[in-house]
LOTIZA-108299 format. One record per atom (N, C-alpha, C): x, y, z; residue in one letter. Coordinates in steps of 0.001 Angstrom, whole numbers, plus 500000, padded with zeros to 6 digits. Example, Ala and Ser with C-alpha at 12.3 -4.5 7.8 and 13.67 -1.06 7.14 Angstrom:
<nodes>
513190494310507800A/512300495500507800A/513200496700507800A/512850497750507080S/513670498940507140S/512900500030507870S/
</nodes>
This chain:
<nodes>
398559243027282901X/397353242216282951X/397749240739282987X/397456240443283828X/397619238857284102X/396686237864282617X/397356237118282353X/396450236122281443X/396062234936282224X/394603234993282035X/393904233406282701X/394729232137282653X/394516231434283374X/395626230768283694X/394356229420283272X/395127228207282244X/394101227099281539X/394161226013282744X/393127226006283404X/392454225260284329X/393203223496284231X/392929223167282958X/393410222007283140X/395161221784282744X/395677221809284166X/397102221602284279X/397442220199283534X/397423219705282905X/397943218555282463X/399373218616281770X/399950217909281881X/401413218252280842X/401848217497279716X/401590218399278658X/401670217518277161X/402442218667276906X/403413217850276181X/404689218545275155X/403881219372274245X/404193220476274507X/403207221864273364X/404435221562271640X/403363221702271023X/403737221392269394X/404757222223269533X/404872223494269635X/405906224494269016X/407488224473270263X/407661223755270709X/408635223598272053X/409904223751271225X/410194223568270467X/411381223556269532X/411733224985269275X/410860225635268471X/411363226768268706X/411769227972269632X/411272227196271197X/411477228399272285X/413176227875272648X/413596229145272579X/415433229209273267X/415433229507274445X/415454228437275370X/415783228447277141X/416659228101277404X/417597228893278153X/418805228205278952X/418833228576280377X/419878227758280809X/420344227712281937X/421482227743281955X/422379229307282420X/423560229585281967X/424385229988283978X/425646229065283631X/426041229423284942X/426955230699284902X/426788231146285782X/427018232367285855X/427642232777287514X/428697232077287433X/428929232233289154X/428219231245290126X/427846230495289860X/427129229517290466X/426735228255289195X/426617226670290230X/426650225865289506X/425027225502289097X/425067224982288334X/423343224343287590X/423131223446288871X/421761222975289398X/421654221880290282X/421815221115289254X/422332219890289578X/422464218553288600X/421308217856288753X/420856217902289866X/419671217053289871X/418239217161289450X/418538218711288314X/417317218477287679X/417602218705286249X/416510218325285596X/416933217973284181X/416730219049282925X/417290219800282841X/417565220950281891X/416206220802280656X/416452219441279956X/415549219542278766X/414146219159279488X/414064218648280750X/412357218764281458X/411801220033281930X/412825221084282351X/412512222261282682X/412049222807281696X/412960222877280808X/412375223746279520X/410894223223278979X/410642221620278951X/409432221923278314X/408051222027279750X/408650221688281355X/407626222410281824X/407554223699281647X/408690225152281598X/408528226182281356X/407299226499279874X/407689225831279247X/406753225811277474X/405449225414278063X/405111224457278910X/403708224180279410X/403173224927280286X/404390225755281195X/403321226895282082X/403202228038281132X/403604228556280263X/403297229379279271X/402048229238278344X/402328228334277772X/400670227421277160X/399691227461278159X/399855227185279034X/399037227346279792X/398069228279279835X/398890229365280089X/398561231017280025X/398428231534278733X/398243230753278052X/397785231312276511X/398906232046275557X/400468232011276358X/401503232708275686X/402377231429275244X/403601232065274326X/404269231248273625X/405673232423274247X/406936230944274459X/408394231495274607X/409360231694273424X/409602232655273445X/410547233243271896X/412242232617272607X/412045233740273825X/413588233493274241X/414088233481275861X/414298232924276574X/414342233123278060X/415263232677278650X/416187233287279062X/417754232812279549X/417911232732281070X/418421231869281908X/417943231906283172X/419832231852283447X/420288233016284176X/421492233001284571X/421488232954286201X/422237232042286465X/422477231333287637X/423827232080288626X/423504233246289308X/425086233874289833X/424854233474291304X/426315234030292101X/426338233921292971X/425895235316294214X/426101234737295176X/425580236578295991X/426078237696295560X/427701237825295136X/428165238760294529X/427599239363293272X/427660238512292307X/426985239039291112X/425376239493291186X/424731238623291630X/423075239170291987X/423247240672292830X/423642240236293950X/424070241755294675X/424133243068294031X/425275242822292751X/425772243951291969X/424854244599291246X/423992243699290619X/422706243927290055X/421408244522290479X/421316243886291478X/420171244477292668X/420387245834292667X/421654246104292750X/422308247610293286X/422364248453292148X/422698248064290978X/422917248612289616X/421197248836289393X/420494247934289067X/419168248548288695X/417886248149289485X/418039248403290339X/417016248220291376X/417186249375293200X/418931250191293400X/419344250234293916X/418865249717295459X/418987248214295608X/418871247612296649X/420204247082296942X/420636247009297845X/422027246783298327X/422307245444298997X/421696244479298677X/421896243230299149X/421156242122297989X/421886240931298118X/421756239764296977X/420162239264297229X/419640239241296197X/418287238473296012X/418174237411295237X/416879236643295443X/416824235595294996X/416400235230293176X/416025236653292838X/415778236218291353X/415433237975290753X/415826238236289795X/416179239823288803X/415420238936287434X/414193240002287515X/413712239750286045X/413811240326284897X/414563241121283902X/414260241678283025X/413772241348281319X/412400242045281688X/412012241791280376X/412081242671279090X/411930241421277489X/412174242553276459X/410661242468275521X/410392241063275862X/408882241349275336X/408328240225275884X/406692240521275866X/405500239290276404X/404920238912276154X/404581239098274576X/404151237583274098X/404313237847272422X/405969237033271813X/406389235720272698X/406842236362273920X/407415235763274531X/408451236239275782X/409503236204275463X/410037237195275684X/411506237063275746X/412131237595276584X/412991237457277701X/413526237829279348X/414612237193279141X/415343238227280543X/416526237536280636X/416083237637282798X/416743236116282846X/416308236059284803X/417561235456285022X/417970236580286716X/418968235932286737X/418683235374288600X/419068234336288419X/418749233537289788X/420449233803290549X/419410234497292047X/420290233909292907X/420388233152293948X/421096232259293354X/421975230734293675X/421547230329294829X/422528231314295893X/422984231115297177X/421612231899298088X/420981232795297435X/419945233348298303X/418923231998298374X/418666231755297041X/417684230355297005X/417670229206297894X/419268228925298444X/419301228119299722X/419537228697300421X/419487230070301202X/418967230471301897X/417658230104302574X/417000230812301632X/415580230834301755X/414836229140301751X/415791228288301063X/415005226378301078X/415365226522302461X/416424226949303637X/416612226545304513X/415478226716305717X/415753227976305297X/414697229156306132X/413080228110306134X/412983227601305133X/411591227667304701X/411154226039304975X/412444225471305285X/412697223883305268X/412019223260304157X/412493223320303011X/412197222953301937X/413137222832301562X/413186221840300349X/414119221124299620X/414854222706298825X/415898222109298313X/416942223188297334X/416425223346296260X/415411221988295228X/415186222367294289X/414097222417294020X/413298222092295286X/411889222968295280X/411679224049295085X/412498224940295865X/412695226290296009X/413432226727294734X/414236226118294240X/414666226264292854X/413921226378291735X/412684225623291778X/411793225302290219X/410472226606291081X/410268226677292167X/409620227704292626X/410077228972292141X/411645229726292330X/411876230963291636X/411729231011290487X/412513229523289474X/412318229505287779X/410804230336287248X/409904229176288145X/408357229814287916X/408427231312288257X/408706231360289008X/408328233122289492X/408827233747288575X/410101233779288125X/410283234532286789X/409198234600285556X/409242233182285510X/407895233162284214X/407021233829284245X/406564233528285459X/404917234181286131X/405196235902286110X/406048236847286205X/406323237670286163X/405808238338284811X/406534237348283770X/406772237662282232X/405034237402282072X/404250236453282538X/402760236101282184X/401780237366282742X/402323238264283436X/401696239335283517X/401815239638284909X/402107238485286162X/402101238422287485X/402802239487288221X/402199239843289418X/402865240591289639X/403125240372291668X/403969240798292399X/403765240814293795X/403978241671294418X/403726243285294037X/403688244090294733X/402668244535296601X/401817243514296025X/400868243988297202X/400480242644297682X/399850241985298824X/399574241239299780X/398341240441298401X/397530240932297898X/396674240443297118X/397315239877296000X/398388240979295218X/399026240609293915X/399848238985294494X/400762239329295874X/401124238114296008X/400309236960295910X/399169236517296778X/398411235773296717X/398646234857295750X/398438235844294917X/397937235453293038X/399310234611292543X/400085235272292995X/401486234788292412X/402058233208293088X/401457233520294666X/401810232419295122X/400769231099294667X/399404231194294324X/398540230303293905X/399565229479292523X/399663230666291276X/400434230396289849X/401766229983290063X/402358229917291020X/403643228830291507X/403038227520292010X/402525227731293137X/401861226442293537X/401314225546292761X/400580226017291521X/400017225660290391X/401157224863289380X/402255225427288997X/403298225511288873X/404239224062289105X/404015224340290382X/405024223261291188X/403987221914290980X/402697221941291250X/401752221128290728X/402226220161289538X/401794220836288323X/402389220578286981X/403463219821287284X/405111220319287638X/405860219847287799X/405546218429288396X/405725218440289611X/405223216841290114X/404081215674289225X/403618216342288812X/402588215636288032X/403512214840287131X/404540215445286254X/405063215303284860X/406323214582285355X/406886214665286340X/408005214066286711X/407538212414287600X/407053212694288467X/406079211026288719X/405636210331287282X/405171211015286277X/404460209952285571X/405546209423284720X/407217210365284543X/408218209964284115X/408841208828285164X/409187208650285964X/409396207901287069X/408064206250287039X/407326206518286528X/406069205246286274X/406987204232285251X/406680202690285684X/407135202180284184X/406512202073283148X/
</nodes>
C-alpha cells in the first residue's frame, strides 16, 4: 500500500534526522563527489516524512556491473547488471539495504541525455519509493512511481538552489 504522499513538498530538516543510519557505501564503484552525502541523507529523511514514514536504517551500496550482475542473477535470476536491487527488512521505520548500479546508471543518463547525477538522485529515490510502498510492476504502478521521483527530484532542486542563495 502506497502511503499518501504530503502535498506540500517543502524541505525542512525533520526533528528526528539524527537518528536515521544512511550510507553510501562503495562497493566496486566510486561515490559521485559531486553530491553531498550529508544533503542526501536529509533529502532522503524529507521524502520519507513526507510519506508519513520515518528511516531506522538504509544503506545504499554503490557496485559495479559485475557485482550488481551477480546479484540480479543470485536473487532475481536475471542475467544482466541493473540499475538498482532493493532489499527490504522492514517499512516503517525502514530499514533496506539498495544496491546501485553504478555503471548501468550512466548508461541509462546517457541513453536518456540526462545528467549522471540526475539519474543518480532519481534511482536513490526509487529505492526509497519502493520501501514507501511504490511499486512498478505495471504501466499504471509505473506512472505512480514516476510522478513520486519527479516529486522527488522536485524537493531536491528546491533545497539545493535555496542552499546556493546568499
Amino acid at each position: 500500500m502506497v502511503r499518501p504522499l504530503n502535498l506540500s513538498l517543502k524541505f525542512a530538516l525533520v526533528e528526528d534526522a539524527t537518528n536515521a543510519d544512511i550510507a553510501f557505501i562503495a562497493q566496486g564503484a566510486p561515490k559521485p563527489v559531486s553530491l553531498s552525502e550529508p544533503l542526501l541523507k536529509q533529502w532522503l529523511i524529507q521524502i520519507a516524512d513526507n510519506h508519513h514514514a520515518r528511516i531506522s536504517r538504509l544503506y545504499y551500496y554503490l557496485c559495479n556491473d559485475a557485482t550488481i550482475h551477480q546479484l540480479n542473477a543470485q536473487h532475481l535470476q536475471h542475467d544482466y547488471p541493473t540499475d538498482i536491487l532493493t532489499f527490504p527488512y522492514s517499512y516503517n521505520p525502514i530499514e533496506a539495504e539498495i544496491f546501485l548500479g553504478v555503471e548501468e546508471i550512466a548508461r541509462n543518463a546517457r541513453d536518456w541525455n540526462v545528467s549522471f547525477e540526475l539519474e543518480f538522485l532519481r534511482i536513490v529515490a526509487h529505492g526509497l519509493l519502493h520501501m514507501l510502498g511504490y511499486s512498478d510492476g505495471t504501466d499504471d504502478e509505473r506512472k505512480k512511481m514516476r510522478s513520486a521521483e519527479d516529486a522527488a527530484l522536485q524537493l531536491w532542486e528546491e533545497h539545493s538552489n535555496r542552499l546556493k542563495s546568499p
